[in-house]
Structures are given as C-alpha cells and as structure tokens.
C-alpha positions in Angstrom: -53.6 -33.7 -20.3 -54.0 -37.7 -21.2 -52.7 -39.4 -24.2 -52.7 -42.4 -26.0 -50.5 -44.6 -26.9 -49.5 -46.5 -30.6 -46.8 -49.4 -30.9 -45.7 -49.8 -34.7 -43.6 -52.8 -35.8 -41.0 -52.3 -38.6 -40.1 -54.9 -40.8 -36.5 -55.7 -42.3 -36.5 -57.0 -45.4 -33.3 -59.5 -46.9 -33.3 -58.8 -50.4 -34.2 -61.9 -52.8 -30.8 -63.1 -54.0 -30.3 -64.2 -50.4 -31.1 -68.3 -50.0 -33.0 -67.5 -47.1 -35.7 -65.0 -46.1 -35.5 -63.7 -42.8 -37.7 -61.2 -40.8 -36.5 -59.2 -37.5 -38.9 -57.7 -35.1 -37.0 -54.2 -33.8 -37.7 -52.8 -30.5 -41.1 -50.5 -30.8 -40.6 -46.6 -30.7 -42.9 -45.2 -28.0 -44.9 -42.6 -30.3 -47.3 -40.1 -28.2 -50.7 -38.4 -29.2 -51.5 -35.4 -27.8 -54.4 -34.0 -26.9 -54.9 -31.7 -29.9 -54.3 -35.1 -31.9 -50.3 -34.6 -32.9 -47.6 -37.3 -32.6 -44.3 -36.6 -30.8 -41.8 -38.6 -29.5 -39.9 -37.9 -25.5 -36.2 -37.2 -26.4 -33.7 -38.2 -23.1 -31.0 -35.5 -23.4 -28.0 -33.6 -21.1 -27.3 -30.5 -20.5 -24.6 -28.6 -18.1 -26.4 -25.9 -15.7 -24.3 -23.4 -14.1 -23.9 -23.4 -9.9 -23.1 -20.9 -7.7 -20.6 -21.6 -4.6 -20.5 -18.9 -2.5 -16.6 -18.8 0.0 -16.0 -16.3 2.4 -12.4 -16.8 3.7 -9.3 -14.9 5.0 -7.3 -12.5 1.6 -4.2 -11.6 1.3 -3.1 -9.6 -1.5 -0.7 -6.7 -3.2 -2.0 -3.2 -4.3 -1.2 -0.7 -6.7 -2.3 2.3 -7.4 -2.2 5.7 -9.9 -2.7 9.2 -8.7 -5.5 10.9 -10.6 -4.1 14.0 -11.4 -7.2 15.9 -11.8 -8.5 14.8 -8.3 -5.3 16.3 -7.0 -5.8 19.6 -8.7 -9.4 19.3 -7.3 -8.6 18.8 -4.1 -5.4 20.0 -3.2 -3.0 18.0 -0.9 -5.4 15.2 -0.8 -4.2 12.0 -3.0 -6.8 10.0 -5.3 -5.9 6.7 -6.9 -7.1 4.0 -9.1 -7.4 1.1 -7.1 -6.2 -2.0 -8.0 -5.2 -5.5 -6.5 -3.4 -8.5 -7.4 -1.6 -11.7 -6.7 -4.3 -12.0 -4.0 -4.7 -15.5 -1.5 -7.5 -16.8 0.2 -7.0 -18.8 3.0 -9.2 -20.4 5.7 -11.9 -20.9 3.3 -15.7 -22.1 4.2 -18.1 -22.7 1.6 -22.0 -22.9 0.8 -24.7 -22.4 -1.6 -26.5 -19.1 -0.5 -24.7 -15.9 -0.5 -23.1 -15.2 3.1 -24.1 -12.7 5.1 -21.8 -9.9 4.8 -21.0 -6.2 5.0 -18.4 -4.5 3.0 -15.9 -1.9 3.5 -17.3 1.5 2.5 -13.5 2.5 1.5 -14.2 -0.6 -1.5 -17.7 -0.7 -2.6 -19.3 -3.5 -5.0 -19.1 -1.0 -8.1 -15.8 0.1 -7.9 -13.9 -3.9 -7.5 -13.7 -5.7 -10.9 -16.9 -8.4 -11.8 -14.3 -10.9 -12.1 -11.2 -11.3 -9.7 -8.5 -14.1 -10.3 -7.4 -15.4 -6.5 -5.4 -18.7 -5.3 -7.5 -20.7 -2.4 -5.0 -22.8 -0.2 -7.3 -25.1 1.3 -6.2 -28.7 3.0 -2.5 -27.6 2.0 -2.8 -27.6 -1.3 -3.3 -23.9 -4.1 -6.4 -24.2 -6.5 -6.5 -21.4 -8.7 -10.2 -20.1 -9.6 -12.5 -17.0 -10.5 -14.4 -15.4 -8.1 -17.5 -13.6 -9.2 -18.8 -10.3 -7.8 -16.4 -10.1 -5.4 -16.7 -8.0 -1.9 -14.4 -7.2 0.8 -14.7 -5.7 4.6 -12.5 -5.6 7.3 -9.4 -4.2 4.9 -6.3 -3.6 6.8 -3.2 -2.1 4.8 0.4 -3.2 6.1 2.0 0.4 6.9 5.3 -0.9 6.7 5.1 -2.1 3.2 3.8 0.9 1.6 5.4 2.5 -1.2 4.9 5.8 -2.8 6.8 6.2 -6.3 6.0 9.1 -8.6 2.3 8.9 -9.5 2.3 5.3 -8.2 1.4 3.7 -5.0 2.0 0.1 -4.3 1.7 -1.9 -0.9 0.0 -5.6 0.4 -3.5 -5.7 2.6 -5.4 -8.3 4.4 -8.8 -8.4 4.3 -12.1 -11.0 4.4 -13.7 -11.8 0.8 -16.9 -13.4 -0.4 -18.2 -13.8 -3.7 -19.0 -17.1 -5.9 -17.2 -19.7 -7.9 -19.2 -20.6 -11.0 -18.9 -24.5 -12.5 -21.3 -26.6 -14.3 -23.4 -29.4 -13.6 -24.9 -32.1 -16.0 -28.5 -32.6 -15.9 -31.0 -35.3 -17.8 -34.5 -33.6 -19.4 -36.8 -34.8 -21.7 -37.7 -32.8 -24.9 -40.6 -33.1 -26.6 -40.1 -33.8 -30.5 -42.9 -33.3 -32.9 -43.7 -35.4 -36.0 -45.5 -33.9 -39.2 -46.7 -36.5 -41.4 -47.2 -36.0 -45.4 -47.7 -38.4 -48.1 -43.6 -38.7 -49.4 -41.8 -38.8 -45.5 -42.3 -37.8 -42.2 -40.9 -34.7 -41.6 -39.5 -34.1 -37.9 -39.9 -31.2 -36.1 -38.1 -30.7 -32.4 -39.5 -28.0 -30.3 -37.3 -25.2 -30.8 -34.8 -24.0 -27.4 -35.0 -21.3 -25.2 -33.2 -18.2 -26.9 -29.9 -17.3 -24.9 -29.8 -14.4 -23.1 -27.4 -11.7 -22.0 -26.0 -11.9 -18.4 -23.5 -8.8 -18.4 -21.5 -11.4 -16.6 -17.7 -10.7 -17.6 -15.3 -13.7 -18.7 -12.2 -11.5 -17.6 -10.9 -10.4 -20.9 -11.1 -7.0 -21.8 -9.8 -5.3 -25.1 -8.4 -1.9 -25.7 -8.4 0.6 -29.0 -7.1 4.3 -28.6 -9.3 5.8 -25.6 -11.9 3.2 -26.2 -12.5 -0.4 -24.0 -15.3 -3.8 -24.6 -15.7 -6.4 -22.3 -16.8 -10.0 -22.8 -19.5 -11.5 -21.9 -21.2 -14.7 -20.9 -24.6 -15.5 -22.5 -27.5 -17.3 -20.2 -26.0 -20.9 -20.5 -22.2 -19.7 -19.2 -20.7 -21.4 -22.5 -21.3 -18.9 -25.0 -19.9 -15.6 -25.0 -20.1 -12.2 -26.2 -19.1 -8.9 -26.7 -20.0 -5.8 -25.0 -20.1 -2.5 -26.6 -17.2 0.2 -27.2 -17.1 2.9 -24.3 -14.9 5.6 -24.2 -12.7 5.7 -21.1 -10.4 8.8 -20.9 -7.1 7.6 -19.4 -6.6 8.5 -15.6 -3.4 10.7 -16.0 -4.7 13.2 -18.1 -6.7 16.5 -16.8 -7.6 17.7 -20.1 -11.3 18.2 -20.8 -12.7 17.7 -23.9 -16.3 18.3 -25.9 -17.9 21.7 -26.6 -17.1 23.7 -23.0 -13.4 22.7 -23.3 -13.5 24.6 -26.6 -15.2 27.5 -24.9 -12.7 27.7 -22.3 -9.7 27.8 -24.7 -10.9 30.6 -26.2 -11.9 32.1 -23.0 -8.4 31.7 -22.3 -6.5 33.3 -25.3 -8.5 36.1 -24.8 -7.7 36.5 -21.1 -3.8 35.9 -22.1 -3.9 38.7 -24.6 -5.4 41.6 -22.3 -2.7 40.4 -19.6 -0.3 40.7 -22.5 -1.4 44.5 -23.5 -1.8 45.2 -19.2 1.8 44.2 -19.1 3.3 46.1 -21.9 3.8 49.4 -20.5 5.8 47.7 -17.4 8.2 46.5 -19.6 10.5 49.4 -19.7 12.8 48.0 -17.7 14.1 46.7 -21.2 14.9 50.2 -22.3 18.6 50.1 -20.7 19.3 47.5 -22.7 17.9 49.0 -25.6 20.3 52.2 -24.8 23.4 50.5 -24.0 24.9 51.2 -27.5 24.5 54.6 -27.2 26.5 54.7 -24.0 29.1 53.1 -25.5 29.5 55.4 -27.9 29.3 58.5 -25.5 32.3 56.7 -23.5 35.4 57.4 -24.0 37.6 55.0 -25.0 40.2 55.2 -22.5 37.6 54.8 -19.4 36.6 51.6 -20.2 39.7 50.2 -18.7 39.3 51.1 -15.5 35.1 50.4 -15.8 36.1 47.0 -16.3 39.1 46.6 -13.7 36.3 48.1 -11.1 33.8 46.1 -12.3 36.3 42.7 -12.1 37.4 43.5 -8.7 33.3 43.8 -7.6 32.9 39.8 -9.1 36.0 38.7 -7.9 34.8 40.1 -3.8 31.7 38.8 -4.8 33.0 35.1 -6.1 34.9 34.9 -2.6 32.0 35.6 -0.7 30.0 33.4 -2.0 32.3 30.4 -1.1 32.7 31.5 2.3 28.7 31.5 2.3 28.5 28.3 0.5 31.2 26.6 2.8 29.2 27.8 6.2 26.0 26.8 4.7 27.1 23.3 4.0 28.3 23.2 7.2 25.5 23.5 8.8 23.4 21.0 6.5 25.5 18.5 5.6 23.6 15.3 5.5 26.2 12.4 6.1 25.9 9.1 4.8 24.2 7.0 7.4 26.6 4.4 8.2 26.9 3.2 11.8 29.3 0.2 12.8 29.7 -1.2 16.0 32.9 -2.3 18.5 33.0 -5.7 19.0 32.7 -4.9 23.1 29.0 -2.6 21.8 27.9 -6.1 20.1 28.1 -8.9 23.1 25.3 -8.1 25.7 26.1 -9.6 28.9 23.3 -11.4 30.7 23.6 -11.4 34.5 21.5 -13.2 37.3 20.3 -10.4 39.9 21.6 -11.2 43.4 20.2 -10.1 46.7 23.7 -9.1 48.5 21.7 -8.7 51.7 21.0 -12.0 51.7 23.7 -13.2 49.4 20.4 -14.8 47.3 19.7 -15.2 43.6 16.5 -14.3 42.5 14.8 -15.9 39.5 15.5 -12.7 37.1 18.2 -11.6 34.7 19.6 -8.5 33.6 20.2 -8.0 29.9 23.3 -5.3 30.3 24.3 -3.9 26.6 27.6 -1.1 26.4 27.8 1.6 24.3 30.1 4.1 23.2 28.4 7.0 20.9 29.5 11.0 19.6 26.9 14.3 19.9 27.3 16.6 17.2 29.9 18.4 18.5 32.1 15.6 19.1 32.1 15.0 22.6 32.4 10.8 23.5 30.0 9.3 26.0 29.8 6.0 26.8 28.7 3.8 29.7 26.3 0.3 30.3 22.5 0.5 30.3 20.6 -2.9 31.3 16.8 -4.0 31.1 15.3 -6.9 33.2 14.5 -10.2 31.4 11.2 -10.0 33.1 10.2 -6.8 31.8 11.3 -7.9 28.6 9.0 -11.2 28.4 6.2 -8.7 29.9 6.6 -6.3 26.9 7.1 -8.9 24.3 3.6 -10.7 25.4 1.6 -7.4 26.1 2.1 -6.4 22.5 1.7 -9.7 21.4 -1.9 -10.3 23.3 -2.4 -6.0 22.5 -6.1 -6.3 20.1 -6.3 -3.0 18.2 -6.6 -3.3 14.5 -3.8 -1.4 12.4 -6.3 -0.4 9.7 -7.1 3.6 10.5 -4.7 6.5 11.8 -6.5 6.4 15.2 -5.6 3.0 15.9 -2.4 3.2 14.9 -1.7 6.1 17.7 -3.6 3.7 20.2 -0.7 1.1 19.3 2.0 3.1 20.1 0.3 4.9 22.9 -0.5 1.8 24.9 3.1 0.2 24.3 4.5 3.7 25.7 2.2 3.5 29.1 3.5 -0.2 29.1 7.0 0.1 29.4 7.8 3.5 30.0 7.7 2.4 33.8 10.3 -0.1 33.1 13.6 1.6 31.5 15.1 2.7 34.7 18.5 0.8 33.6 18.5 3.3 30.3 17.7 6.3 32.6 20.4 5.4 35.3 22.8 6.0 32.6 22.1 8.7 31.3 21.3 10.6 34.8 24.8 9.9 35.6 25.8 11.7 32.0 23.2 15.0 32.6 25.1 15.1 36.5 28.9 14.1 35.1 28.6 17.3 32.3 26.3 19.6 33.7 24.5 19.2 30.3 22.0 22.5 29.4 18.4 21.3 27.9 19.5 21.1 24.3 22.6 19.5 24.9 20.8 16.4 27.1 18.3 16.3 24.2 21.3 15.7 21.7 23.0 13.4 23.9 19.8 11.5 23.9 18.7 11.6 20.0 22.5 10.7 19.2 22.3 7.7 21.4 20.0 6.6 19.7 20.9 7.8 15.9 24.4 5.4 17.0 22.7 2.1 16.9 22.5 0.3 13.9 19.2 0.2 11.7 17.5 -3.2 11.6 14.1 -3.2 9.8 11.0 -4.7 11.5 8.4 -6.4 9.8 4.7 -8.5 10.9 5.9 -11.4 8.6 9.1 -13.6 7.8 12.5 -11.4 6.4 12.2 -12.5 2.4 11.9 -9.7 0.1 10.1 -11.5 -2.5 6.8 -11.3 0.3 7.1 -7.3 -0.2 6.2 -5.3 -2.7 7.7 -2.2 -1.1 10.7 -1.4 -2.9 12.8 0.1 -0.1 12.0 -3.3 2.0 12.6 -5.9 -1.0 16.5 -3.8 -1.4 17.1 -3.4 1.7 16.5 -7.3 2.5 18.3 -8.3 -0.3 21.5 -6.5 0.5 24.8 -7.9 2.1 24.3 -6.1 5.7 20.7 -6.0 6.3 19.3 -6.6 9.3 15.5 -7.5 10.1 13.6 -8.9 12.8 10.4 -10.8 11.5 7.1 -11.8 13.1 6.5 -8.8 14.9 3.3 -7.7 15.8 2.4 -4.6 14.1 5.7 -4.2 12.5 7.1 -2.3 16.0 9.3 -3.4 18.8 8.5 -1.8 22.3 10.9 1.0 24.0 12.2 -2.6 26.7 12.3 -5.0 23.3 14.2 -2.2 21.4 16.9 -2.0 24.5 17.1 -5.4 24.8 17.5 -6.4 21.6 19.1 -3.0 20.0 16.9 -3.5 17.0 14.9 -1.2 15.6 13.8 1.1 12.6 12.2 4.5 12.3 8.8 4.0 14.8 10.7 1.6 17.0 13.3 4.8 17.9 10.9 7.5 17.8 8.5 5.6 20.2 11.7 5.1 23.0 12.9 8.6 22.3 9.6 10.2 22.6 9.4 7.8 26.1 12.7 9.4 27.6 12.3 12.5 26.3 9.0 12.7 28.0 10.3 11.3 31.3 13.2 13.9 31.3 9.8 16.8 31.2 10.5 18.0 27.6 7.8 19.1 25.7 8.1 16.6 22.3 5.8 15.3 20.2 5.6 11.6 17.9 5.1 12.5 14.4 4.0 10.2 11.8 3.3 9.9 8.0 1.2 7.5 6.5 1.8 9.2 3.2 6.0 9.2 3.9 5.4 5.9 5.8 8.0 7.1 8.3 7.9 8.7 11.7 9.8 11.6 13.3 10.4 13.2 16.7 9.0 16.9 16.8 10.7 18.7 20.0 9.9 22.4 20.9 13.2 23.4 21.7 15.0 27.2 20.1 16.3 25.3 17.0 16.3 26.5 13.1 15.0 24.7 10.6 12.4 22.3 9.5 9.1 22.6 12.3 5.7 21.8 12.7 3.4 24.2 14.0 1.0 23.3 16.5 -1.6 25.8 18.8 1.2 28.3 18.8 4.1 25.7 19.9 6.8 25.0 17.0 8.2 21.1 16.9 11.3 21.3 15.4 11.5 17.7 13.6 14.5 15.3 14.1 15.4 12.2 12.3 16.2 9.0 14.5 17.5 6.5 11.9 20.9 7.7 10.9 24.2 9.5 12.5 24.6 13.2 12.9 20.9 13.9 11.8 20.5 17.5 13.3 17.2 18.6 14.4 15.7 20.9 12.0 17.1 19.1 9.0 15.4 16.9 6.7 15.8 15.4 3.1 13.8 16.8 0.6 11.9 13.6 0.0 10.1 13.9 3.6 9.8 17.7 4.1 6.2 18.4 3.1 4.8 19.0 6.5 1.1 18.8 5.0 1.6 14.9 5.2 2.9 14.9 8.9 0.7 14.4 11.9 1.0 14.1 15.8 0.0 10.7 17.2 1.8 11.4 20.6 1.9 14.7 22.4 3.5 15.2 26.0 2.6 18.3 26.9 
C-alpha cells in the first residue's frame, strides 16, 4: 500500500487589542492518505499484555479432606474424600517461558485441582507470595505419620513436584490508526474501533455461594477485566439424598414396600397378647398370693443382681485397659558406654558398647530385670543404612519394603538384647506364651517417644495427636528421622520409639525366637500392631486359616487380644511382615 503525504501549517492569531501582532509556526501534524483516498493520523499508544512463566519446583503442603458419604455407601469399607490442599510451599524453584515437560500423578488429575492455587515460593531466602495457574502435581508422597482421621474429616501434609504458570503483565508500544472524516462545520474524528474482549474461563480465585448453588469469576481476554460465570448447582458432599423425578419414584416405591412389611408383620405380633391379658390375671388371683409372687419374684432379681456383679467384676478384670503411664528409675535412665577390651590380649579395640538396664513387670506380676547392650558400630551402621535406604514412602508396598529392609539390616546385630533374654527363658523355664509376654512387656515398659522425618514443633503438623502430644509437659520426640522410624539397634540404643519403631524390634525377636507373628499396619488407623498366632482370646486377624491375635506395643499391661474401640475394625488392618 503507498501513501502520500500533506504538511499543514496552523496559524495563531493575537487578538487586536494587543500592541503587537505576533505569528507562531507550530510543529506540523503528520496526516496520512490512504490508498482508498481517506486521511488518518498514526496514534503511539501502551498497552499491558499478559505473560506466562511457567516454575516447576519442590511443594510442600497440608491436606484436608471430607468423606463422601454416598461413595461410602457405594462402596462399602472403602473411604472417598474431597480433596483439598493448603498452606502449600514451593521451594527449589526453576523457571522458563514454555510449559515444562511433565507427567502428573494419576491419584490428582488436571480436572479435579482448582484453576487457581495460592502457594508461597522461597527462592534466594526470601517468601513471595503468588498464583499459580493450572496447576499439576506428580510424584505425591503423603507423611504417614502426620495423618489424621477425625469423624468425616481427614487432614495430614504431603510433598510433591508442581508446575503451572504465574501470570503478570507487560507494557508494550503500538500504533493505531485514527481516521479523520471531514464535513463543512468540523472535522469529525473517528479511531478505529478495539478488538472486543473475550472470555478466557480463566478463574480470579473468588468464588461465591447461594443455598446449593456456586459462580466463579472470570478474567476476560486482556487479564484486567473480569466477569462472572453462571450459577451451577452443586449438591453439598455430605448429603446422599437424591433428588428430581426417580427420587420421587423411589419414595413411593418405598411407602408401599413399608406398608406390605407392615401387614406381613401383623400377625407375628401376638406376643403382645400377654400384655393385653395381664389384667385379667390379676383379677383371677387371689389376693393373698400375691405376696409370696412378689417375695419369689424379689429373691429371683436379687440372685440375679449378684450375679451380675460377680460377671461384671471378672469381665473387667480381664479387660481392663490401664492408663499408659510408664516412668523410669533413675539407674533405667543412664546408659553406660564401655570401650570393648580384648582380655586375651589385654587390648582395646576401637568399638564401644552402649549397655542400658532395665527393670520391667509381665502381666502377672513377676519382676525381671537385667542389662542388654548394642555396639556403637552397629549403631552408626544402622543409623547410615536407613539414612542412605532410597525407597519412596508414597504407596503401601514401599512402605513394607522400608521396614522389611531395616529388619534384614539389623536383625543380625541385637545379640546383646537376646543374651538377656536367653538367660531369662533358661533362669524361669518360661512356656511359649509366657516368653512372648516377657518379651511384649519389655517392650510395653519403655517410655513412648514420638518419631518424626522433620524438626519436634507442633505448629509444622497438622495431625492433632502430634501437635498435643508435642505441646505437652512430658513429651518426648526424636526429629529428623528418615521415614519417621528408628531401626530395631537405633531403638535399643537410644530407647526411643513409638508404635512402628516397637512393632518392627518385636516382630525381629519374636521371629528370631521361631514364633510365627506377623507386622500389622494401618494406613487408615495410622498405627501398627504385632499379630502373633498363639491360643489367646480376643481381637484376631485371620489369615489362610492361621489366627493373629493382635497386641498393642505402646503402653503397659496391653494384653494380647485387646484393643480400644477406636482401632478394632480389622477391615483397615494389613500384614506388611509375615515370618512364617
């Protein structure tokens, strides 16, 4: 296209009551023809363009969840919930201009994480808080240990990798085209009109609520201007009614069902008929034998009252539940640490024995006590194995893996444990369920000390029992351990452990001593048992025709077979280990 060019020259004119007359030549406006013969005039504007930054980086974040009860009707034992997370980090941050390469979880698909997420970036030390747009995530490990399950709720943190984009603005110069119509009276000045916005679906993050019903907001094409999307109907996740024209149907399917039960019922209601007679008896009685009815009937509920305290005592007996408290001597609380010497050759060797005593009850009262020791050098092996140990804690599988290879690891390694208690099994001609429950109570004697992967503060957890327990006078926690877990040599060298740090040594010796056992875990309970198949009563898990009769670790006088009612579904119990 070519075009020519016009200069016009505008004069100023200094109105006549002025002494002097003065004229002033103004800059020229560059006026364009085009080729179709209209003038226009090249406008230099600005405008802001939204960018795209893609990050991919390192997330750590908090849960929460709420059971959909109609899933759970659906399905039976199996647990749905409606995923959320928050107060997420991103750390270790790279960014770029083109979308990363990158596969999600298929636990977290694209559709079912928000269009918006809020995060924190720490990057060069210092939090920037910012947006992330179509967020993804793969590689999502959950932290076992910090799982909660409360009512309908489920809360717990994760760690994960994310990618998604940042949206800003940046400013940009154009020129615009401006049209000039031309009449006799003025010149009339037309711009070219802009580009009509359009809709992105692209949500700002606010989101409003009326009755059953939810909008979201929207940007337009230029990121600036917003909008809102239309009303949907979103029926709320605890309810399992359903509703529209079959729900209806149903009803009255129902009432009708009800009322043939009703009249199929009727004639087995004659037990009522006594009741409906008694007056009549009362009458044909005379009145002088009611006294000794009632004396007879008085002495039946008073034998009856008595034996039901003697059954109430012996039943309480039997599963009593004490209140877990365990406190040590002052001699059970100093380990001794004690060069090994070669009294052959009256030598030291470059090793050290970690000796702890201990002085501990069964459950039928009967004191044992004695000194156990483990060698500093398997200790340091132990400790760096499970520290160098590469197995992800994200599925079931891996977690038996975990505990698995730590048993193989050190199970070689406790023969100062199984030194003293040889000498107990020899000394009192223990039977097989008495050595078992000299064992278990052993261990059921030392104190409970919670192990977590990350630093003892209970505002890091959002697990209830963890953020109480650390905040209360006596707790004891050992931080910075991998997977959450001390090994079977770190746990008697230390004496710190919680509930899969004790089942993992007791299901070691047990095994070692030929009993058939089993490791039982429950991602659900987020706890872990011992399962033995011994001849007791009570709680049991069933297994190709063998019964493990389930024993808690992390308390005192915990007798095998019993169990609070808050862990006793066995449909959320597994086997990770097996012996036999």
């Amino acid at each position: 296209m070519f075009f020519r060019k016009e200069k016009t020259k505008e004069v100023t004119v200094i109105p006549q009551t002025q002494v002097n007359l003065v004229t002033e030549e103004v800059e020229p406006e560059e006026i364009f023809i085009d080729e179709n013969g209209q003038k226009f005039r090249n406008l230099h504007k600005t405008r802001e363009l939204p960018r795209k930054t893609y990050l991919y980086g390192n997330l750590h974040g908090k849960y929460w969840g709420e059971l959909d009860l109609l899933k759970k009707q659906t399905y039976g034992h199996t647990k749905f919930y409606d995923f959320n997370i928050y107060e997420i980090e991103v750390s270790n941050t790279i960014h770029q201009f083109i979308p990363f390469d990158f596969v999600e979880d298929a636990r977290f698909p694209r559709e079912r994480l928000p269009e918006l997420l809020p995060i924190i970036v720490k990057k060069d030390g210092k939090e920037y808080a910012v947006n992330v747009h179509e967020p993804q995530i793969s590689n999502v490990r959950f932290n076992r240990k910090l799982h909660q399950d409360e009512g309908n709720e489920v809360f717990g943190t994760l760690d994960a990798k994310i990618t998604g984009y940042v949206l800003d603005f940046i400013t940009e110069e154009y020129i615009e085209q401006e049209y000039i119509i031309e009449n006799k009276e003025a010149s009339i000045q037309v711009p070219i009109k802009e580009a009509k916005l359009t809709e992105t679906f692209s949500p700002t993050g606010k989101v409003e609520f009326k009755n059953n019903y939810t909008r979201t907001e929207y940007y337009y094409s230029d990121y600036k201007t917003k909008y809102w999307g239309s009303w949907k109907y979103t029926r709320s996740t605890g309810t399992i009614q359903q509703e529209g024209c079959l729900s209806s149907g149903l009803g009255v399917l129902g009432t009708i069902i009800g009322i043939a039960f009703f009249l199929l019922l009727l004639p087995r209601l004659v037990f009522l008929l006594p009741f409906i007679l008694l007056p009549l008896l009362f009458r044909l009685i005379p009145v002088g034998a009611w006294t000794w009815i009632f004396r007879i009937l008085g002495g039946i509920l008073l034998l009856a009252f008595i034996f039901s305290l003697i059954n109430a005592f012996n039943h309480s007996s039997n599963s009593y539940i004490p209140k877990p408290i365990v406190q040590d001597k002052p001699e059970e609380r100093k380990p001794q640490y004690n060069p090994i010497v070669d009294t052959l050759n009256k030598e030291q060797t470059p090793d050290t024995l970690i000796t702890h005593f201990r002085s501990w009850q069964d459950y039928d009262g009967n004191t044992y006590e004695g000194k156990f020791w483990v060698r500093k050098s398997t200790f340091t092996n132990a400790s760096n194995y499970k520290r160098n140990l590469t197995i992800a804690e994200n599925t079931e599988n891996n977690y038996d893996k975990i505990v698995y290879s730590l048993k193989e690891n050190d199970k070689q390694n406790l023969a100062g444990v199984y030194q003293l208690f040889n000498s107990i099994k020899n000394a009192k001609n223990l039977t097989s369920k008495g050595f078992a429950e000299t064992i278990v109570s052993f261990v059921q004697d030392i104190p409970y000390a919670v192990v977590l992967p990350n630093a003892c503060d209970p505002n890091l957890y959002a697990d209830d029992f963890i953020r109480k327990y650390l905040s209360s006078e006596n707790a004891r926690c050992v931080g910075y351990e991998k997977f959450g877990i001390n090994t079977p040599v770190e746990f008697m060298a230390t004496l710190q452990g919680d509930c899969d740090t004790r089942t993992l040594l007791l299901y070691t010796m047990l095994a070692h001593y030929g009993y058939d056992v089993a490791l039982l875990s429950s991602e659900y309970y987020n706890h872990s048992l011992i399962g033995i198949n011994l001849p007791y009563e009570g709680v049991a898990y069933k297994y190709n025709n063998q019964r493990y009769v389930l024993w808690e670790t992390t308390a005192l006088n915990f007798k095998p077979g019993i169990l609070s009612n808050e862990i006793s579904n066995i449909n959320y119990w597994r086997i990770s280990l097996k012996s036999k």
